[in-house]
C-alpha positions in Angstrom: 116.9 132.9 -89.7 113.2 133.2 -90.2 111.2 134.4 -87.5 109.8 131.9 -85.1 106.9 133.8 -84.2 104.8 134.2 -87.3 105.9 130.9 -88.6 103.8 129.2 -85.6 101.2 131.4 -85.8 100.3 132.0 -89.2 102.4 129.3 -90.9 102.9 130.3 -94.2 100.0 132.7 -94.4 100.8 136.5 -95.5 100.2 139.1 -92.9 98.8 141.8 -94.9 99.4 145.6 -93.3 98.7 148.5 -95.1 99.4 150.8 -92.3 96.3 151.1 -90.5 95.0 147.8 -90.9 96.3 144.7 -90.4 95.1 141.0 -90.8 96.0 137.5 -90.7 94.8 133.8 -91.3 95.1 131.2 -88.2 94.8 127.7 -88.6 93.7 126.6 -84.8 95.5 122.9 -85.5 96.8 121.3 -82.6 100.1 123.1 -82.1 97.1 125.9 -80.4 95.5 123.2 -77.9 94.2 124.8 -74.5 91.4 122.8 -73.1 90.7 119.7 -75.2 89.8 120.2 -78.3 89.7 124.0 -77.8 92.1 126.7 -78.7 93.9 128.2 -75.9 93.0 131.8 -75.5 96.4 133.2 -75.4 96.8 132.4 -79.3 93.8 134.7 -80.0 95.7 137.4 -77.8 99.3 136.9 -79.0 98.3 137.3 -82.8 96.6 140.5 -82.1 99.6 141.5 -80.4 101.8 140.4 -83.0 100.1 142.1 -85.5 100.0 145.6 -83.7 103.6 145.1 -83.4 103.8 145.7 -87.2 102.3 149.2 -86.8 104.9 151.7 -86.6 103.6 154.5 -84.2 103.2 151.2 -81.8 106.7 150.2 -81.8 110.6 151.9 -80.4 113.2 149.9 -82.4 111.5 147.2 -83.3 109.8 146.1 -80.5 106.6 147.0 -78.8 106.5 150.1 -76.8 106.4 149.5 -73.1 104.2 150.1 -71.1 101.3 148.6 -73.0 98.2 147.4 -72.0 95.6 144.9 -73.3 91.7 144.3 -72.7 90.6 141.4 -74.3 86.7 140.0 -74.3 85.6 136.5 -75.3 83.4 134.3 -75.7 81.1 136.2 -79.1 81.9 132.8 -80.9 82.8 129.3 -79.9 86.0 127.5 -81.5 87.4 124.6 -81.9 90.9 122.7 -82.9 90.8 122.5 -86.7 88.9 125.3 -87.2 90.4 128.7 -89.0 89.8 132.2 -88.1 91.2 135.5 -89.0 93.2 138.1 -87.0 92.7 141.8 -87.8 93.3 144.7 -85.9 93.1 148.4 -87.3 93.8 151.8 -85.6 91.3 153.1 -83.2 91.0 156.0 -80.7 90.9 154.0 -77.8 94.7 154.4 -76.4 97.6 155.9 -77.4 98.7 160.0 -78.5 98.0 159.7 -82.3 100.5 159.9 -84.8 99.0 161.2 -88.3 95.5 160.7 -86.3 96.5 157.0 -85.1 95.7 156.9 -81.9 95.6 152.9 -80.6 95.0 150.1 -81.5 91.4 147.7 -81.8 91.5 143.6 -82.7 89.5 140.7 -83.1 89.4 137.2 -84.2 86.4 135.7 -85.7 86.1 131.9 -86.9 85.7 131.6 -90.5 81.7 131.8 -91.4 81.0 133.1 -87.8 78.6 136.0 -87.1 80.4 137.3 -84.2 84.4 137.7 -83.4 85.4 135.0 -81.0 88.0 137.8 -79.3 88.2 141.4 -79.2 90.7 143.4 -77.3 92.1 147.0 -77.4 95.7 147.9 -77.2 96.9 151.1 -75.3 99.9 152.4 -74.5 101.7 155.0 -72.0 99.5 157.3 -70.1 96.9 156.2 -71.7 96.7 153.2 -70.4 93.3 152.1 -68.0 93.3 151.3 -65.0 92.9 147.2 -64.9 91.4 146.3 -61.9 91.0 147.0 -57.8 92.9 143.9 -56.9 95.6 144.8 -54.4 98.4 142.0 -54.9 99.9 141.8 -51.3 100.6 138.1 -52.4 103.2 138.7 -54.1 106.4 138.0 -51.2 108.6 140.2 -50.6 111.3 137.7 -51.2 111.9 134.2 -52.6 112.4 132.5 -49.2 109.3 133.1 -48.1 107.8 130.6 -51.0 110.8 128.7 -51.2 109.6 124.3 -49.3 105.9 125.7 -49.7 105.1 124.9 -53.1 102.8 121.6 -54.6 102.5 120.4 -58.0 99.5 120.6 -59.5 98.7 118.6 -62.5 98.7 119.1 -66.5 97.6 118.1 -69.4 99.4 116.2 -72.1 98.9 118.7 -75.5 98.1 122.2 -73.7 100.1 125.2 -75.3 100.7 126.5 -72.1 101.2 123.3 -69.3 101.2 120.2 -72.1 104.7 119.1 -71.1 104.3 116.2 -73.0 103.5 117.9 -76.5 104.9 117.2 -79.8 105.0 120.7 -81.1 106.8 123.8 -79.7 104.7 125.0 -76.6 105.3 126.6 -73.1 105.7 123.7 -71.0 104.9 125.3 -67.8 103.7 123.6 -64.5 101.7 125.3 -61.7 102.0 125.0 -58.1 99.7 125.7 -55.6 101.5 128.0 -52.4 99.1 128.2 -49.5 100.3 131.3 -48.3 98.7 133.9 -45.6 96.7 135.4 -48.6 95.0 132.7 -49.4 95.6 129.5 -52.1 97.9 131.1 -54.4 99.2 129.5 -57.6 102.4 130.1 -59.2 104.1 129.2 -62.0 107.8 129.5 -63.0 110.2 130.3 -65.5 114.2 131.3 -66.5 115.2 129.4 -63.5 115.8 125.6 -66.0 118.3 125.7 -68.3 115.4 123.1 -70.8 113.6 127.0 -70.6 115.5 128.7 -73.5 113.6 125.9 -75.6 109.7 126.0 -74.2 109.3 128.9 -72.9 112.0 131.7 -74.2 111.4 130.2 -77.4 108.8 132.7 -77.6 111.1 135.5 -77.7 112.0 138.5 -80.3 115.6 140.2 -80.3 116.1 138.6 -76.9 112.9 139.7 -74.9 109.9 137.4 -74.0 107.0 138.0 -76.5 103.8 138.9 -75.2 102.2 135.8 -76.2 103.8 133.8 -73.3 103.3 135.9 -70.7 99.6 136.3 -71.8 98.6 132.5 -71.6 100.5 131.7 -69.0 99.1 134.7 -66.8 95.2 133.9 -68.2 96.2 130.0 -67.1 98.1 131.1 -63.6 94.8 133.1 -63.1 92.7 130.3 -64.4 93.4 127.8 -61.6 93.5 130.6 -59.2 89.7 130.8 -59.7 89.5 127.2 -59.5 90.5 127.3 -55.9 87.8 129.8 -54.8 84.8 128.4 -57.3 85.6 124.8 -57.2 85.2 124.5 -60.9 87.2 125.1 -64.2 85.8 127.9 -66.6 86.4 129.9 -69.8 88.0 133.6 -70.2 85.5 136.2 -70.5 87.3 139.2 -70.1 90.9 139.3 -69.2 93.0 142.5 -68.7 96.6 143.0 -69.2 99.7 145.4 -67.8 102.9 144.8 -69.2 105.2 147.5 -68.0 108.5 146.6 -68.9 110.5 144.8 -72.0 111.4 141.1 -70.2 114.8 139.5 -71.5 116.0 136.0 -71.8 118.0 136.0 -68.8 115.4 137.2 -66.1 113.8 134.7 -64.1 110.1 135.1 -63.6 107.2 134.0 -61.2 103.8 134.2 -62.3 101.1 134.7 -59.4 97.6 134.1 -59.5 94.4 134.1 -56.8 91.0 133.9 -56.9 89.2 137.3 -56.0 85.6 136.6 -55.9 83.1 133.8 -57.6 78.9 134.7 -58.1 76.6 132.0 -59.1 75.9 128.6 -58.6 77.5 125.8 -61.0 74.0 124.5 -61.5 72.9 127.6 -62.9 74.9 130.7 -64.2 78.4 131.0 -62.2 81.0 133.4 -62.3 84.4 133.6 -60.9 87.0 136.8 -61.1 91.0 136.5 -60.6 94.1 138.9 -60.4 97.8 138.1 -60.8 101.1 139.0 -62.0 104.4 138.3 -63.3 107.4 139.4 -61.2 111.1 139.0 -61.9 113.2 137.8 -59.0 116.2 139.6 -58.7 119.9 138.4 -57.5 118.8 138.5 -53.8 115.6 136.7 -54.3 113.2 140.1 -54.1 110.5 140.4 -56.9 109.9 143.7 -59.1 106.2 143.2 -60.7 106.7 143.7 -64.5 103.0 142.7 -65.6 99.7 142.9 -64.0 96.6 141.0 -64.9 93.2 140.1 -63.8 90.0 138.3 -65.4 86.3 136.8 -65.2 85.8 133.5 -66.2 82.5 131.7 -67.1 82.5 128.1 -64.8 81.5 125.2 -66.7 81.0 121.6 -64.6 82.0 120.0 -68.2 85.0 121.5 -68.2 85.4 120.8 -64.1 84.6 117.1 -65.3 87.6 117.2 -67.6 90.1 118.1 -65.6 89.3 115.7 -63.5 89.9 113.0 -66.0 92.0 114.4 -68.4 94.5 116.1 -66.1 97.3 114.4 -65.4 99.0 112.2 -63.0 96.1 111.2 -61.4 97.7 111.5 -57.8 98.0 115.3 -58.5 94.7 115.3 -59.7 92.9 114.3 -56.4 95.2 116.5 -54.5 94.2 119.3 -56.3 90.6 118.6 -55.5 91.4 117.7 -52.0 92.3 121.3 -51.6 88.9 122.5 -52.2 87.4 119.3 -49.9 89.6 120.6 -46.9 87.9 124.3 -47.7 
């Protein structure tokens, strides 16, 4: 059975690897929608991770060594759906003990004719991973119950890779919920607990564990409206930071956490918002174990605040979201 992974990334498009360097052609078609019109920026990040997968001093049987970590920085280029960029990443000495004088691992992706990459990251590994963030994640329940009757729908888009849940081609299909707990507006997002899962969301597996991809996109997302409920506006990834710290398999259930942490600016001018989260896997009685950490900045845009609120869908779910930020 081919490999469902590179086939929806790089279609039919060779992956070239020579052993230090790596690269790939993406073709940002619709299958890659975020925002409308605009590639979601957990592609970018899953095809550098895929490709440092094909290094061997960055792998244990096949799979990614865990724990890993990955900074990633946007925003050098713009892109669009349609357009095509390419995916390299090459050793580096940024992260992990070398191996023949490897040491980690350094990506980009930069739009075909563009002067500047559109995403950079660097991959590290072990003990040699940074330190992410200050964010303290006391949000983060100690059980199930105490979520459990708390939770609202918030709304979603129709073609999203992450929350389109009415899209044609293979995607996440997530929804988010806002949870106003004791630590603030939280939002959460779900997964291994449907049995429609093993088709949206563990699609995106490789020899029976989740592939970084998902959890990257739907952490940036989880995070992503978890600014919007401190900065009142929608925004773009600037810099987001990841800690995966264990494999994930198909039959773990998994809750995604995100909160705003802190928001500069004023829309009319220059604004800024920053948000933590995390992925934790509940186990049989209902407590969570963190397996992934995260936290980002985010560049607010009142266009993109404008879209949601007429692109996002139902409507009612729309103006509750908003209604949130109304009742402060």
């Amino acid at each position: 059975m081919a490999d469902f992974i590179p086939s929806f990334l790089f279609q039919d498009a060779a992956i070239k690897n020579d052993g230090r360097t790596a690269a790939a052609i993406i073709i940002m078609d619709a299958s890659k929608e975020g925002w409308v019109g605009i590639p979601h920026g957990g592609i970018g990040m899953g095809a550098i991770m895929e490709l440092v997968a094909g290094f061997e001093h960055c792998t244990d049987n096949g799979a990614l060594r865990y724990p890993v970590s990955g900074c990633f920085r946007m925003g050098g280029a713009g892109v669009r759906v349609g357009d095509v960029v390419g995916v390299t990443v090459k050793a580096s000495d940024t992260g992990v003990s070398g191996i023949d004088g490897i040491d980690g691992i350094s990506g980009s992706v930069m739009v075909d004719g563009a002067d500047m990459p559109y995403i950079t990251g660097d991959i590290a590994f072990g003990d040699q991973m940074p330190e992410i963030d200050a964010y303290p994640r006391e949000y983060v329940p100690l059980d199930f119950s105490r979520m459990k009757g708390k939770l609202t729908h918030l709304p979603h888009y129709l073609n999203c890779f992450v929350c389109g849940v009415d899209r044609k081609q293979p995607g996440l299909k997530r929804r988010f919920h806002l949870w106003r707990s004791e630590h603030g507006n939280i939002v959460c997002a779900f997964a291994g607990f449907n049995d429609e899962d093993k088709d949206t969301f563990f699609r995106f597996e490789r020899n029976g564990f989740v592939h970084p991809m998902a959890l990257l996109a739907v952490l940036d997302e989880t995070m992503g409206w978890g600014g919007f409920f401190a900065s009142e506006n929608g925004g773009v990834s600037v810099r987001l930071n990841y800690k995966l710290l264990r494999k994930i398999g198909m039959n773990e259930k998994l809750v995604f956490f995100g909160r705003g942490e802190k928001v500069m600016g004023r829309i009319d001018k220059r604004m800024m918002f920053w948000a933590s989260g995390c992925a934790a896997v509940m186990q049989t009685n209902g407590s969570f174990e963190v397996v992934a950490e995260s936290s980002g900045q985010w560049y607010a845009m009142a266009e993109l605040t404008e879209q949601m609120r007429e692109s996002l869908i139902p409507a009612s779910l729309t103006q509750n979201a908003f209604a949130v930020l109304r009742e402060g």
